[in-house]
N, C-alpha and C positions, 0 to 999 in steps of 0.2 A: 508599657510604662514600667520603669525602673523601681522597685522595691527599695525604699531609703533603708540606710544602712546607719541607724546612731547605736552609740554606746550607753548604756543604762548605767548606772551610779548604783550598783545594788552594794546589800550590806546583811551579813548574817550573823546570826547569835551564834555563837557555839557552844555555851558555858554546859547546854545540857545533851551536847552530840557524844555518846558513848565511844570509845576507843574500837569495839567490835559494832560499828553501825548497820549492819546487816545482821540482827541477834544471832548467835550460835554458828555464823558463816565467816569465821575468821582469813579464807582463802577468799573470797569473792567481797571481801571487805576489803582486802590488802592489794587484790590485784586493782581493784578499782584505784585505790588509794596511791600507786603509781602514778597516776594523771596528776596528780599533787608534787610529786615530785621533778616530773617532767617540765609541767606547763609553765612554770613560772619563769627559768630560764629561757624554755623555748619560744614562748610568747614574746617574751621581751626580744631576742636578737628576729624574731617574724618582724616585729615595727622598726626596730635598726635599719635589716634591709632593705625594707618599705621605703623608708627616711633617705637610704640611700640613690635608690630609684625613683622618686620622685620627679626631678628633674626630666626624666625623659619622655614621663607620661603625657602626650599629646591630645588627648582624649578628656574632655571636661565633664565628661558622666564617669568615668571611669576614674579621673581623681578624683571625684568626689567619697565612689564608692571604696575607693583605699581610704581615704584619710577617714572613713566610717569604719571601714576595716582597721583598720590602726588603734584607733579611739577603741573599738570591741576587744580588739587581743591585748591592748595594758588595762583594762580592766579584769579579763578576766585572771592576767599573770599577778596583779595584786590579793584577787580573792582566792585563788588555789595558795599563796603564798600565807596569808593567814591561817589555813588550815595547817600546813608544817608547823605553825605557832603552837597551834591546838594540839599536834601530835605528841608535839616536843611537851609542853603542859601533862601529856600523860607517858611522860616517859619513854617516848619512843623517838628519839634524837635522830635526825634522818639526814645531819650535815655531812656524814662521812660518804654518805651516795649523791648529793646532790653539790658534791665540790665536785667532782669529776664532771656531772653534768652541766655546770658552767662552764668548765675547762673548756668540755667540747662546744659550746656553743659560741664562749667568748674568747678563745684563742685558736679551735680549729676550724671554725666556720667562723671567724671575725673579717674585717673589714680587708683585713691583706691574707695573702692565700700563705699557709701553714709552712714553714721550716724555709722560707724565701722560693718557693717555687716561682721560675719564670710563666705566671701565667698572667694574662694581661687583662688589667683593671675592669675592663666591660665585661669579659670574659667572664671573671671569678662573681662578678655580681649577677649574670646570666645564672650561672650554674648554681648562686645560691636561691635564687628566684624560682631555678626549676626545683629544689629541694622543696620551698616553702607551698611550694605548687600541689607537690604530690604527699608533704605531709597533712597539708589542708583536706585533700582527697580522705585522710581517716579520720582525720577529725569528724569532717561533714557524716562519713558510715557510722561512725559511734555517736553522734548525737541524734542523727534516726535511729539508733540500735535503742539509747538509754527514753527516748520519746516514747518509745512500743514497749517497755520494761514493764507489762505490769505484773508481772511477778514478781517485782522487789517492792511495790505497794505491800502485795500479799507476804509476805516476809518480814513486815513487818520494820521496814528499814528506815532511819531515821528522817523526819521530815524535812529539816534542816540540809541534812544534806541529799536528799533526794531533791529538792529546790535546787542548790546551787548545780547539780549534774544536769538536771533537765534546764535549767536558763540558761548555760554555758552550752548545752547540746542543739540548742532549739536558735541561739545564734550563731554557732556553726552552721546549722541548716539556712540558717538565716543571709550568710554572706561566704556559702559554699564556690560561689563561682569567682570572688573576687580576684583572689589567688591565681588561679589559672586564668583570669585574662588578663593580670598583670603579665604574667608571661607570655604570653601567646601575644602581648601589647609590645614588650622591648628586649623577648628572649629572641631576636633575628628571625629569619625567613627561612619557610620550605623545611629541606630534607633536616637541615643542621636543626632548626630547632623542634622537629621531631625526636632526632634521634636526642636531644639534650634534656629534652622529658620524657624519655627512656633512662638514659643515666641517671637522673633526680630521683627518679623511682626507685632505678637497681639498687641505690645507696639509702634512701629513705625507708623503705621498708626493713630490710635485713637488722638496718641499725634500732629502729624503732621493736622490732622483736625483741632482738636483746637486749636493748633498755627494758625493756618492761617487762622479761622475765628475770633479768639479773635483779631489776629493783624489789620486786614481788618477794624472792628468795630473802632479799637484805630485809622485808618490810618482817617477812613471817620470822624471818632470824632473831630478829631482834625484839620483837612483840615480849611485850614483858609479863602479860597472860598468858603468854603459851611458854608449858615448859621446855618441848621439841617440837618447835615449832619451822615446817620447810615446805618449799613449794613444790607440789608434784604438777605436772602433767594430767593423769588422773582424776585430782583433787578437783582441776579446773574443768576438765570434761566434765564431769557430774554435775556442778555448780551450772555450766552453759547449757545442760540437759534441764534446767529447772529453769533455766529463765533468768538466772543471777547475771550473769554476764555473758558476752557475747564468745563465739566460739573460736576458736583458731584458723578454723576453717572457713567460716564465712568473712573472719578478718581477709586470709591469704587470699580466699576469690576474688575481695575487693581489688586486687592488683590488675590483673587479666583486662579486667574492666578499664581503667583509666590508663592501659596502653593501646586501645583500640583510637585509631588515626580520628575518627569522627566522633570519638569522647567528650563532650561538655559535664563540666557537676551541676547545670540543671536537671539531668536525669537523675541526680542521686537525693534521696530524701522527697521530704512533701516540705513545702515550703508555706502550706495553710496549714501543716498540724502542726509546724512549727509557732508562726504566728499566733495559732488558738494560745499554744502555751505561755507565750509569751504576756497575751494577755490574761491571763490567770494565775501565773506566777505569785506565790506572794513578793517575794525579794523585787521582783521586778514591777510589780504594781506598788509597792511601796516606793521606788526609785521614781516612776512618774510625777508620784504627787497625786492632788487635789485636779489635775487636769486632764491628769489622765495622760497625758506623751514622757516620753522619755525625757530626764532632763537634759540640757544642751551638752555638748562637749566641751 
């Protein structure tokens, strides 16, 4: 039986979320703190291309579980987008990183392929499908990474936002496989659309690194707490050695992984520790209601 896929209407205070919300861990604050800068753009052009592939979804369990999917990922690009709000509120202005990263969302991966490349209209939405396929794959790894975080409990890290990372983590695990059987659903047949979730990969991953260590360098640059304030390598090892974040290392394994020919992302996460969380959440037990379900879409 199919696992329903809705979007929760959550909503968080932040008037009392500190600027270093990890006390005294300014690096494993700020790296986290790139998912804020990331998701908002990137979630939104995931339901774009969604919207655009729509049409060829044949499969009546499977639209259901995108337009679940869909409903999930403009939620959560609204609620990481309020936190830039919050940043900016303390001074740490984060427009000049995150115009680039609508560029690349909403003019290099937009609806027509980049500089008039001849490539052909199913084609380019193929290829943005296997992207959204294989960035889903880390999503789904960091939201079991931050579900198992309980060292940042012990660290004393802000509750507020440890809610919204574990409700957005817990429904990534929650609708891990969406992604990929859209693909696997209208990314064509056989060897091509193997090899086309190989490319989605080769480009999704490398890009997503250097987003998010270039962002991490602009976050700690700019921090208005810190006098020299920069992001090592180092910094981060040590932080992943405690439990703060997850390591580089188990990120890059996650790749190997989801180019194996027989890879589903039901293997990846627990899909009942997700659940538990779900229902324990405050933000998202708040979103329920008096009844207890999520409210509708």
């Amino acid at each position: 039986m199919s696992h329903p896929i809705k979007p929760r209407r959550v909503t968080f205070d932040w008037k009392q979320t500190p600027l270093h919300w990890i006390p005294g861990e300014p690096t494993a604050t700020h790296v986290i703190n790139v998912l804020h800068l990331l998701l908002p753009a990137g979630e939104r052009w995931f339901v774009k291309v969604f919207k655009e592939a729509l049409p060829l979804v044949t499969d009546e369990q499977l639209l259901k579980d995108v337009k679940g999917f869909m409903g999930q990922e403009a939620t959560h690009s609204v609620q990481h987008a309020y936190v830039l709000e919050h940043l900016a509120e303390q001074r740490l202005d984060t427009a000049a990183y995150t115009r680039h990263v609508e560029w690349m969302f909403d003019v290099l991966l937009g609806e027509k392929p980049p500089w008039g490349a001849p490539i052909p209209r199913r084609e380019w939405l193929r290829f943005r499908l296997s992207l959204v396929a294989a960035i889903e794959h880390f999503t789904a790894v960091l939201g079991d990474w931050i579900l198992d975080a309980e060292a940042l409990d012990g660290a004393g890290t802000d509750e507020v936002m440890l809610d919204l990372l574990r409700w957005h983590g817990a429904e990534e695990v929650e609708h891990r496989a969406v992604a990929f059987d859209m693909y696997q659903h209208t990314g064509g047949h056989g060897a091509v659309r193997y090899l086309r979730r190989v490319e989605g990969m080769a480009l999704a991953w490398p890009a997503l690194f250097y987003l998010w260590t270039v962002g991490a360098r602009y976050l700690l640059r700019h921090d208005p707490h810190l006098i020299w304030g920069r992001y090592r390598f180092r910094d981060h090892r040590a932080a992943a050695r405690r439990g703060l974040l997850p390591s580089w290392a188990s990120l890059h394994a996650a790749m190997p992984r989801y180019l194996r020919r027989s890879y589903h992302p039901s293997q990846e996460g627990s899909l009942s520790k997700a659940v538990d969380y779900l229902a324990v959440s405050p933000a998202a037990r708040a979103a329920a209601g008096p009844t207890g379900h999520a409210a509708a879409s």
